[in-house]
BASEPA-714672 format. One record per residue (C-alpha): residue number from 1; x, y, z. Coordinates in steps of 0.2 Angstrom, whole numbers. Example, Ala and Ser with C-alpha at 12.3 -4.5 7.8 and 13.67 -1.06 7.14 Angstrom:
// BASEPA-714672
(1; (62; -22; 39));
(2; (68; -5; 36));
END
This chain:
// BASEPA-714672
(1; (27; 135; 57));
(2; (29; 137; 39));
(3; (41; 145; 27));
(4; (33; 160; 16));
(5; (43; 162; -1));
(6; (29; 175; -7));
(7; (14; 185; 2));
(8; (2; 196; -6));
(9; (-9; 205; 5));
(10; (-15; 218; -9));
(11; (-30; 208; -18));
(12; (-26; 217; -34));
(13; (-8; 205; -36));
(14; (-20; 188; -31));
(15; (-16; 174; -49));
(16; (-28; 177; -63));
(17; (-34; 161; -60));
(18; (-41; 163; -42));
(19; (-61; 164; -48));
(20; (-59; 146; -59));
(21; (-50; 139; -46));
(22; (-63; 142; -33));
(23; (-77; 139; -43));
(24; (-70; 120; -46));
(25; (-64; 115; -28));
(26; (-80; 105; -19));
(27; (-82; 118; -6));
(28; (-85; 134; -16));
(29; (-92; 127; -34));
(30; (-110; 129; -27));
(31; (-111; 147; -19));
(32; (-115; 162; -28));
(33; (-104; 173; -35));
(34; (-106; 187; -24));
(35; (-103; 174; -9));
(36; (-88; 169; -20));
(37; (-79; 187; -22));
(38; (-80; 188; -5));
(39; (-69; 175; 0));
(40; (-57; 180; -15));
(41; (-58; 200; -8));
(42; (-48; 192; 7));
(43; (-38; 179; 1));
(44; (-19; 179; 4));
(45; (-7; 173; -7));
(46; (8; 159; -1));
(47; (21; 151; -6));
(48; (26; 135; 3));
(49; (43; 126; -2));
(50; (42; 109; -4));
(51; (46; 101; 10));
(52; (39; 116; 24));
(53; (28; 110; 35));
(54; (11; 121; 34));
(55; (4; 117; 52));
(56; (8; 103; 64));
(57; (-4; 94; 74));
(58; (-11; 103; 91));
(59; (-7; 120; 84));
(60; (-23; 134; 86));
(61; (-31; 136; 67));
(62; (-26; 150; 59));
(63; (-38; 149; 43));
(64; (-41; 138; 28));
(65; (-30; 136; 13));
(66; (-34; 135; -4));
(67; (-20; 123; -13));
(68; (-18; 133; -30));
(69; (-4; 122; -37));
(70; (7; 109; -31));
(71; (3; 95; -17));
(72; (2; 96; 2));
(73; (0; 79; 13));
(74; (-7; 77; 27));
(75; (5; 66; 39));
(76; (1; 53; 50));
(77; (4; 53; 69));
(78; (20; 42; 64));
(79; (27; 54; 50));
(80; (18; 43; 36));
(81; (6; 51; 21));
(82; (-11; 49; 26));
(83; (-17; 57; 12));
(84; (-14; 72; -2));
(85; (-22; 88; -5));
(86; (-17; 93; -24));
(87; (-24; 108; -33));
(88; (-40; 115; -30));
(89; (-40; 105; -13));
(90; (-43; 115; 3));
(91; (-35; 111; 20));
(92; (-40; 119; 38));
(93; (-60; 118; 35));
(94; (-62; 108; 52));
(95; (-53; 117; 61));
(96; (-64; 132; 55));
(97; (-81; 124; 61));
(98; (-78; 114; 75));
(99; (-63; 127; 82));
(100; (-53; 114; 90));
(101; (-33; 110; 86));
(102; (-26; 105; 69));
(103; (-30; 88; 69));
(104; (-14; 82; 57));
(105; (3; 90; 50));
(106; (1; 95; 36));
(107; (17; 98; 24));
(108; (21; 101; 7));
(109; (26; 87; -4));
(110; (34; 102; -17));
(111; (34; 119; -21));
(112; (16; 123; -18));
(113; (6; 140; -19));
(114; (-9; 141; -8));
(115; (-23; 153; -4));
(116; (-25; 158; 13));
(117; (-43; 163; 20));
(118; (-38; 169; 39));
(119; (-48; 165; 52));
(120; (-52; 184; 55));
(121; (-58; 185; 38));
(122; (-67; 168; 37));
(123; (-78; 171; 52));
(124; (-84; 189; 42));
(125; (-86; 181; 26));
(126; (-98; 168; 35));
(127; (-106; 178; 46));
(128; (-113; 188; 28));
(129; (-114; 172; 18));
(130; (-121; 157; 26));
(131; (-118; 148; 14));
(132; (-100; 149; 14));
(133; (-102; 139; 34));
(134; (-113; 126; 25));
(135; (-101; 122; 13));
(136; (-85; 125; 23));
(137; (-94; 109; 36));
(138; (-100; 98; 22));
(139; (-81; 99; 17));
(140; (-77; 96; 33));
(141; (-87; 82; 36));
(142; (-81; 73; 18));
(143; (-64; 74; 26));
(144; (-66; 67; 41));
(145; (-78; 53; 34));
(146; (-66; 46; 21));
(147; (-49; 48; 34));
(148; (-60; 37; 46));
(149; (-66; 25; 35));
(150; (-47; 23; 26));
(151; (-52; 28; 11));
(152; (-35; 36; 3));
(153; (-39; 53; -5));
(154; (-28; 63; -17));
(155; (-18; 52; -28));
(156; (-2; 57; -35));
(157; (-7; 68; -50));
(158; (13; 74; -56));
(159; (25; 62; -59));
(160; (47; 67; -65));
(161; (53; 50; -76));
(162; (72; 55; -72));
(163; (82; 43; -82));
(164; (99; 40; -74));
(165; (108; 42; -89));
(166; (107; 42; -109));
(167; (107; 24; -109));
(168; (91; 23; -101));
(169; (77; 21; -113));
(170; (67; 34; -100));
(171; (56; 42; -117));
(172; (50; 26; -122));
(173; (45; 21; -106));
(174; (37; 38; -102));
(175; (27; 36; -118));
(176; (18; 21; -114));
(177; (16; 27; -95));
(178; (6; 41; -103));
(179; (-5; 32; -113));
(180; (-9; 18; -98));
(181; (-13; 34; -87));
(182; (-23; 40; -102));
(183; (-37; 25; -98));
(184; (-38; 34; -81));
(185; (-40; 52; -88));
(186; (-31; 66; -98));
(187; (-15; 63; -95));
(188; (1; 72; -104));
(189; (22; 71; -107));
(190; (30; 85; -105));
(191; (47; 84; -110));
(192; (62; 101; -112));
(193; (54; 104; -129));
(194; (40; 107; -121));
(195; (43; 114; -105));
(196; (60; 123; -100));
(197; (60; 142; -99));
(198; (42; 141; -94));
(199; (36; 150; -79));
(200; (28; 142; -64));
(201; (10; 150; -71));
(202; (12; 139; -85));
(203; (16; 125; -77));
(204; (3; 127; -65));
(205; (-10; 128; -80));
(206; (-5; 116; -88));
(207; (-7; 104; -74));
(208; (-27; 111; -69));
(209; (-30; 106; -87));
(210; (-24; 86; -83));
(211; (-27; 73; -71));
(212; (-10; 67; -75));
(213; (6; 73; -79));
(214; (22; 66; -83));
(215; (39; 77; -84));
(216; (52; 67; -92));
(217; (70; 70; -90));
(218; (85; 62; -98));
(219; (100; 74; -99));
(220; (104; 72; -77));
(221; (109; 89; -71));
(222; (102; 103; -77));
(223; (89; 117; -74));
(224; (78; 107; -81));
(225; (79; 91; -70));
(226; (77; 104; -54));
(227; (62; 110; -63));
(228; (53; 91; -65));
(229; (58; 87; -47));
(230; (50; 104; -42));
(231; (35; 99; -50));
(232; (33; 79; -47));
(233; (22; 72; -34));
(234; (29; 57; -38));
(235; (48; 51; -44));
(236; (49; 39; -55));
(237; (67; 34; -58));
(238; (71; 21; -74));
(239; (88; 12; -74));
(240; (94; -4; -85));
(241; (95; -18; -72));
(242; (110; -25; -78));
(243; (124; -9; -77));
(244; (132; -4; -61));
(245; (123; 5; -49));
(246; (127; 23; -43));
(247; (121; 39; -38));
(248; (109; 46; -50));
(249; (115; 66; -56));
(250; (104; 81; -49));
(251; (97; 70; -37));
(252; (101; 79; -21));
(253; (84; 88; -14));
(254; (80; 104; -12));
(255; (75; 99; 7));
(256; (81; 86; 18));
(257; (64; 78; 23));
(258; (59; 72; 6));
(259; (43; 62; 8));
(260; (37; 56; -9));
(261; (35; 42; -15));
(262; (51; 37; -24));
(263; (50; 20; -36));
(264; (63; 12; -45));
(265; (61; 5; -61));
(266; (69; -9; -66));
(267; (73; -12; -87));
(268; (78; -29; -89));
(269; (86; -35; -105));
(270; (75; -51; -107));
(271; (60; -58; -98));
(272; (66; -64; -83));
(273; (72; -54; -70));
(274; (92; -51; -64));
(275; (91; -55; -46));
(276; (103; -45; -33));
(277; (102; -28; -47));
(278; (86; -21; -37));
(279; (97; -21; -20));
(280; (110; -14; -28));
(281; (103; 2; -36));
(282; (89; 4; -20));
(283; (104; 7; -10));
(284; (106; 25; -19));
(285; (88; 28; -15));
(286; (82; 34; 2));
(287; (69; 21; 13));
(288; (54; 17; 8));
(289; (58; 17; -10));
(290; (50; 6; -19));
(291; (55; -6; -34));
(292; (46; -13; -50));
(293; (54; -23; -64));
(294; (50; -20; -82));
(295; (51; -34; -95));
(296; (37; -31; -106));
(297; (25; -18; -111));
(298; (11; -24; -98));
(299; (23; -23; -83));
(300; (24; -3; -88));
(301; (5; -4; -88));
(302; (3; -12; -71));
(303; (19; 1; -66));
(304; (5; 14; -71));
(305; (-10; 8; -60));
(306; (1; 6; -45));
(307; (8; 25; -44));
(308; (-9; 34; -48));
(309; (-19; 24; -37));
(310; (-28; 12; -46));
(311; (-17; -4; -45));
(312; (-27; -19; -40));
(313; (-21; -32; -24));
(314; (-24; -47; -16));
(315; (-22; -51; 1));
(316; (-23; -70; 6));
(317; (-23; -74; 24));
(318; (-16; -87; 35));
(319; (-26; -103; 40));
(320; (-17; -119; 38));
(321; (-22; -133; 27));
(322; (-38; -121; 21));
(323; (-24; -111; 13));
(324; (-27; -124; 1));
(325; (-43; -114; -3));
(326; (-32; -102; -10));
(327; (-27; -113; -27));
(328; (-45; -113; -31));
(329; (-49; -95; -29));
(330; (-33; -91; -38));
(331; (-40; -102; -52));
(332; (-59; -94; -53));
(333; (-48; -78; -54));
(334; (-38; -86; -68));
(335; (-54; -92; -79));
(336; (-64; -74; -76));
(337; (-45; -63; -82));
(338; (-43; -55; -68));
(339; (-24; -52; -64));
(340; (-17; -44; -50));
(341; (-2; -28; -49));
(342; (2; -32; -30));
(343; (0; -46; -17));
(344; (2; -51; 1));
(345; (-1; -62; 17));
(346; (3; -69; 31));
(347; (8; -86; 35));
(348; (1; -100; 23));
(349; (-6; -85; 15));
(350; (9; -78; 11));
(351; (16; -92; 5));
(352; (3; -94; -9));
(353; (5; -76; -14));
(354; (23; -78; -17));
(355; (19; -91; -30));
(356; (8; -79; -37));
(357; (22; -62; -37));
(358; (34; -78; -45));
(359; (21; -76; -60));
(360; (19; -95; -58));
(361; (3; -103; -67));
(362; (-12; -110; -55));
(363; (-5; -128; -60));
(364; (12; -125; -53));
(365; (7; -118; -38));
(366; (-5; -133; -34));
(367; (8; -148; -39));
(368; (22; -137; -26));
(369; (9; -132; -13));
(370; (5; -155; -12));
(371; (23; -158; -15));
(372; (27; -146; 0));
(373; (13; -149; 13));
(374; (5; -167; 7));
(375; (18; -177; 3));
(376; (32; -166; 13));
(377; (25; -166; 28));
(378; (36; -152; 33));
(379; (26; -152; 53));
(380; (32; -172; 59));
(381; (52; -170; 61));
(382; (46; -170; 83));
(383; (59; -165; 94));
(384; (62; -163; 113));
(385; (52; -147; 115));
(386; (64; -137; 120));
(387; (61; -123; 106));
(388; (44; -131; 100));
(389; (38; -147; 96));
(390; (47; -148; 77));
(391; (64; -146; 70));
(392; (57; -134; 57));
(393; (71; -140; 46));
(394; (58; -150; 35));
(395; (49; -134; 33));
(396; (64; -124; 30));
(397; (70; -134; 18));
(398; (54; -137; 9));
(399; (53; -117; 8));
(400; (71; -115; 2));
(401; (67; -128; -11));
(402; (53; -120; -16));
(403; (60; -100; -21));
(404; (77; -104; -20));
(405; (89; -90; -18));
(406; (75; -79; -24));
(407; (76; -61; -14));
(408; (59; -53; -11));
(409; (63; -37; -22));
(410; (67; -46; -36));
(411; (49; -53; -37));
(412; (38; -50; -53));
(413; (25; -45; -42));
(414; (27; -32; -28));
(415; (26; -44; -13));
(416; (26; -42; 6));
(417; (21; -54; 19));
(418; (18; -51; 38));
(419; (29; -59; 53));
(420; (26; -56; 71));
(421; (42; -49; 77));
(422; (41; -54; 98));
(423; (57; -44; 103));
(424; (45; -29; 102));
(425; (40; -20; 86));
(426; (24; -33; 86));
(427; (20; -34; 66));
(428; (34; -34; 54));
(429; (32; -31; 37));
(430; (42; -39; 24));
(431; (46; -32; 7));
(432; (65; -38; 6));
(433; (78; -51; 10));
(434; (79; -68; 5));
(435; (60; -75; 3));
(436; (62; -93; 10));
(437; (68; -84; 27));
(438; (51; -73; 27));
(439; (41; -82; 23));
(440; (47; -96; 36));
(441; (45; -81; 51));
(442; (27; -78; 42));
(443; (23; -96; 46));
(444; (32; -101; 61));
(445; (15; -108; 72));
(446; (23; -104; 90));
(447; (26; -120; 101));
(448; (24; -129; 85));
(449; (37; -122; 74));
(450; (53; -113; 80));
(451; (54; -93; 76));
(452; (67; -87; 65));
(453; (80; -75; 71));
(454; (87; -62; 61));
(455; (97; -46; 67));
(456; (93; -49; 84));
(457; (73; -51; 82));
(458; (64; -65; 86));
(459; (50; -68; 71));
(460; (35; -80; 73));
(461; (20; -82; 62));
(462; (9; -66; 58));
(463; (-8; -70; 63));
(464; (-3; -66; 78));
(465; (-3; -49; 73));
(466; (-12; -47; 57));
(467; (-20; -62; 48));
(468; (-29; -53; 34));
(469; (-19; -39; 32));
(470; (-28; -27; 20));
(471; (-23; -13; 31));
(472; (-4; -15; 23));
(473; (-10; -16; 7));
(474; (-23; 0; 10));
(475; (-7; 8; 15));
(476; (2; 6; -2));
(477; (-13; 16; -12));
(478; (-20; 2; -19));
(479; (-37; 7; -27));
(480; (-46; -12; -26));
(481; (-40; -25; -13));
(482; (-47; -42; -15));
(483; (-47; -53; 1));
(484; (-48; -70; 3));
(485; (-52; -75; 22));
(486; (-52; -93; 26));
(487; (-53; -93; 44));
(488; (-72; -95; 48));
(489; (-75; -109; 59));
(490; (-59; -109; 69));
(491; (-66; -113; 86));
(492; (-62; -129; 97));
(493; (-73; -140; 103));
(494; (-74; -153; 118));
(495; (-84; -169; 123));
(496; (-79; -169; 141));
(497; (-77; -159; 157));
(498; (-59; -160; 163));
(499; (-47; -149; 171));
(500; (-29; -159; 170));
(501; (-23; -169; 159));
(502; (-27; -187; 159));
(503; (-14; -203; 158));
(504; (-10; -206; 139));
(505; (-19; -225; 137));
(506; (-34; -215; 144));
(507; (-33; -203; 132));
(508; (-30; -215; 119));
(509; (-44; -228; 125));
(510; (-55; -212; 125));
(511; (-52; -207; 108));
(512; (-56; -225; 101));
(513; (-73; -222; 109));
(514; (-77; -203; 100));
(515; (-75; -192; 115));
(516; (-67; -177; 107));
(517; (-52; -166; 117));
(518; (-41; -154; 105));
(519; (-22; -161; 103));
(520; (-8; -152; 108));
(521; (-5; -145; 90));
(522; (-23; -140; 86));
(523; (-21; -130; 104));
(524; (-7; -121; 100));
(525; (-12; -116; 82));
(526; (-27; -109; 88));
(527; (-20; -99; 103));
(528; (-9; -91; 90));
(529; (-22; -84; 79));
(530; (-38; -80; 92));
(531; (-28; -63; 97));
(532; (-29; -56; 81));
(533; (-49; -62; 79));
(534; (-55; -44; 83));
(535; (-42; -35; 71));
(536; (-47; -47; 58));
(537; (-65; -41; 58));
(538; (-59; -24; 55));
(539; (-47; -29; 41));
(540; (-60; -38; 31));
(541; (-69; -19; 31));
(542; (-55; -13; 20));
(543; (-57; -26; 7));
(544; (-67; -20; -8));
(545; (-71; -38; -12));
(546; (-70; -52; 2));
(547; (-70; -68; -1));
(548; (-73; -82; 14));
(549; (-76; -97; 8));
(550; (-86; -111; 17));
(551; (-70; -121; 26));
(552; (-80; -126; 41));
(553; (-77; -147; 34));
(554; (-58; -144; 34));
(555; (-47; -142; 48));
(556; (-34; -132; 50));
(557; (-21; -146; 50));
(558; (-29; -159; 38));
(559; (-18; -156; 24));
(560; (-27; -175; 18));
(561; (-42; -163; 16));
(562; (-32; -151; 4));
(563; (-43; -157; -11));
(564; (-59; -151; -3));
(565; (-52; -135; 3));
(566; (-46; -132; -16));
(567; (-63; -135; -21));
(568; (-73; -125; -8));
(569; (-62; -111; -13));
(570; (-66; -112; -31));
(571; (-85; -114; -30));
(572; (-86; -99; -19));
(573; (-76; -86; -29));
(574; (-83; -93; -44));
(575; (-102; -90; -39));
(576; (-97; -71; -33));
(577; (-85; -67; -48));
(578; (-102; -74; -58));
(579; (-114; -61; -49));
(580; (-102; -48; -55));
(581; (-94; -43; -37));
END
């Protein structure tokens, strides 16, 4: 059901702008104009608070809607966004052609204004105009190809930079937001100079003349902080790391369920980055929120790509020692310039990518990544297995050695690792908390390694669940995921037929002759990753460039091999970044 601030059934009082708007969404930019004033003739005109739910899913269609201005999104069965519908976007077409339930809920993220087409008057229109049907089901069938391919539709296009107070340098930072959103199309700052005592016409005008714009606010309260928020898709909310957290002014929303994407931006007063401040000031901010940390011109930049869609990731999975392989992509990336604004993975995986969110150079990661898994051992402190067959202590320790004390919100780089979480939510993503701790669960091989234990989960390596995850990644909006696989070839092999297990000097006599059985270890590693072999298949789809280098020469436990798998990796993403992937 959904709230109507405004209805205007006489067609004389439909917006001036009703003919532009239909002649630039996809749908109706093709017909003729006579097919075109016959929808327009029957149009009716809403207004849809932010926050309102237009439809929920399973409810009869009632008609197609027009989005004239502000943003609807269209929820997932969980509550998430699936995706967005700004301006000029139309909403209900499959419902229209195929005459089956609403498929989603559909709400609006703020104040919107929307065209509704009845289905009364729809089936009329139609029935005169065939083309109006055509092009209502090639919509239709746009939609439902890119929802079930993943691919995410409808970026935020309206962003409020709210300083939290005069301190807040929110102008400056708003300037050079516009200008990196300005290499992705026409993009604009509108500031109280500008824009208060406007009306909602104007507003709405000016954003159909952008692909991006960006209020600013730096005052707090006001009438003109509710009118940013009003209009924002997005909020973008600037503090100075280093002053005490509280409560931003005029924050409250105008309704309770307040879905958008909120992001924290961090200003740091040198180049590193104050741990502890971005869990201080995220606790004013509802769930989800998410943090970035500005030191430098280029950090506003990637701050830029990541909140209008066009952020690029990498997505490492797990594998063992061929994580290794890892180093050498990481440093064919680093020789072709090719940077990264968010990164992830799951087990080994993830442990690489936290080297890259540290900003640590290629050379780094590679002396730590020997020190920790060559020379460290961190698998051979055996124990009765009674939890499994190691301590873990060794791999602890060698973790916390590692990232120190280093939280995962205060990272560089946005950063989340997968865990399997066995007390029942299955796959655990991790975007905060003490990094060693997570990335410990990411990699705990069961049997081999103990889980890690926290608030009364029990947390175990992530391929279980999710080795490659792309699928969290394509969840945060990221327009280019780069994926390195390196599990090819993880099959066991056998030389003998045998049912139990034979006496140890057999096995041992046996082995000194070649015949090849898979040890305990190798058993258990790959029993806790052939689950997720199917899902796998279907996360390397999501991946605009996959990488899987040749790794079939190094097992998954031969961390001896690890100069191989570095070189393996190297030769295969330099030969595709050289063909221009």
């Amino acid at each position: 059901m959904f709230v109507i601030l405004a209805c205007q059934p006489d067609r004389m009082l439909l917006p001036a702008d009703v003919d532009n708007l239909l002649c630039r969404s996809a749908e109706f930019a093709a017909l003729d104009p006579l097919a075109r004033e016959a929808i327009r003739r029957r149009l009716v005109w809403l207004s849809l608070p932010g926050g309102s739910t237009l439809f929920t899913s399973g409810e009869i269609s009632d008609g197609l809607y027009v989005v004239r201005s502000g943003c609807l999104a269209s929820l997932t069965d969980q509550g998430g966004t699936d995706y967005l519908i700004p301006a000029g976007g139309i909403v209900g077409g499959v419902g229209q052609i195929t005459g089956d339930p609403r498929r989603r809920t559909v709400r609006a993220v703020r104040d919107t204004e929307l065209l509704w087409l009845p289905s009364r008057h729809f089936t009329e229109v139609a029935g005169h105009h065939g083309a109006i049907m055509l092009a209502t089901a090639q919509g239709a069938i746009r939609q439902l190809r890119d929802t079930s391919t993943d691919r995410r539709t409808g970026q935020p296009r309206t962003f409020a930079v709210l300083a939290h107070d005069r301190g807040v340098p929110a102008r400056t930072l708003a300037t050079r937001l516009v200008q990196a959103l300005s290499r992705h199309g026409r993009a604009a700052l509108i500031g109280p100079e500008h824009g208060a005592g406007r009306s909602g016409a104007w507003f709405a005008e000016r954003e159909a003349e952008l692909d991006y714009t960006v209020y600013l606010d730096t005052e707090g309260e006001g009438v003109w902080r509710a009118r940013c928020i009003r209009q924002a898709d997005s909020l973008l909310l600037p503090v100075l790391a280093a002053q005490q957290a509280t409560p931003w002014q005029g924050m409250a929303p105008d309704h309770p369920d307040d879905r958008r994407p909120h992001h924290l931006i961090l200003i740091h007063p040198g180049h590193d980055v104050l741990q502890g401040a971005a869990a201080r000031w995220l606790m004013w901010l509802p769930p989800g929120a998410r943090q970035h940390h500005v030191r430098s011109g280029a950090d506003v930049d990637r701050i830029a790509r990541l909140v209008s869609g066009h952020g690029r990731g990498l997505v490492l999975a797990g594998g063992g020692a061929r994580g290794m392989a890892h180093l050498g992509a990481l440093r064919a990336f680093s020789e072709a310039g090719l940077a990264f604004d968010a990164v992830g993975g799951t087990s080994i995986g993830a442990i690489v990518a936290a080297g890259v969110a540290m900003g640590w150079p290629v050379e780094r990661m590679a002396d730590t990544m020997c020190a920790g898994f060559v020379s460290g051992r961190p698998l051979s402190d055996w124990t009765l297995p009674l939890v499994a067959l190691t301590r873990g202590r060794r791999a602890t320790r060698m973790l916390r050695r590692t990232f120190g004390a280093v939280s995962i919100e205060d990272l560089p780089i946005p950063f989340f690792c997968v865990s399997t979480n066995l007390s029942g939510a299955g796959k655990a993503v991790h975007r905060s908390g003490p990094l060693w701790q997570w990335l410990r669960a990411s990699s705990a091989i069961p049997g081999v390694l103990p889980p890690v234990t926290h608030d009364g989960g029990v947390f175990v390596d992530g391929a279980l669940v999710d080795n490659l995850p792309t699928d969290v990644m394509r969840a945060d909006d990221i327009g280019h995921i780069t994926a390195v696989d390196i599990r090819a070839g993880t099959s066991l092999t056998a030389s003998l037929d045998e049912t139990a297990s034979p006496h140890p000097l057999r096995v041992w006599f046996q082995g000194r002759r070649g015949i090849v059985r898979p040890s305990l270890v190798s058993t258990l590693v790959r029993a806790a990753m052939v689950n997720a072999e199917v899902a796998s298949a279907e996360r390397r789809a999501l991946a605009d460039l996959l990488l899987t280098p040749p790794l079939e020469h190094v097992g998954m436990l031969d961390w001896n091999g690890w100069q191989a798998a570095v070189d393996a990796g190297y030769a295969h993403t330099a030969r595709v970044l050289k063909r221009g992937a």
